[in-house]
Steps between C-alpha positions, in 0.01 A plus 500: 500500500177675663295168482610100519635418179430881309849617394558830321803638391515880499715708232521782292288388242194397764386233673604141363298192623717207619254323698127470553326226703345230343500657164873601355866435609818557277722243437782535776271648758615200711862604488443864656740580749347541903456884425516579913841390456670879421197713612138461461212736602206294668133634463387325800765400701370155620504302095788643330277674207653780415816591253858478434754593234656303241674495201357222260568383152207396329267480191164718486177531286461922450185456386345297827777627743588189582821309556528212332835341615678560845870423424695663758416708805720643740328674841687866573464734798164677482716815491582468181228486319344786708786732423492380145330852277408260171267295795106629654439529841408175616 
């Protein structure tokens, strides 16, 4: 979540687009879990943009790199996704 309403979901396969303002937002977006809730990583301190970690069940488009359908989220400690080798550097 760098921006208001720009969510991105990071994974081994690249950058997935969950969220951008005013022009896409997958079904279920509106269910995602408070992500500061096990650990989150704030860019500017002050806004809460930043990032989390989460395991999430959901639908995708490969060929966009979108998701198309949140159903299930679950925030995690930040910790484990950095120590996780299959993950980039965020």
């Amino acid at each position: 979540n760098p921006t208001p309403a720009n969510w991105y979901l990071t994974d081994s396969a690249g950058q997935w687009t969950i969220s951008l303002q005013g022009i896409y937002r997958a079904d279920g977006y509106q269910d995602l879990p408070d992500m500061k809730a096990a650990g989150w990583h704030s860019y500017d301190g002050i806004r809460g943009y930043g990032y989390g970690c989460a395991c999430m069940k959901l639908n995708t488009n490969k060929r966009l790199m979108r998701v198309t359908r949140v159903y299930s989220a679950k925030s995690l400690p930040l910790r484990q996704c950095y120590t996780d080798k299959a993950l980039p550097k965020p």
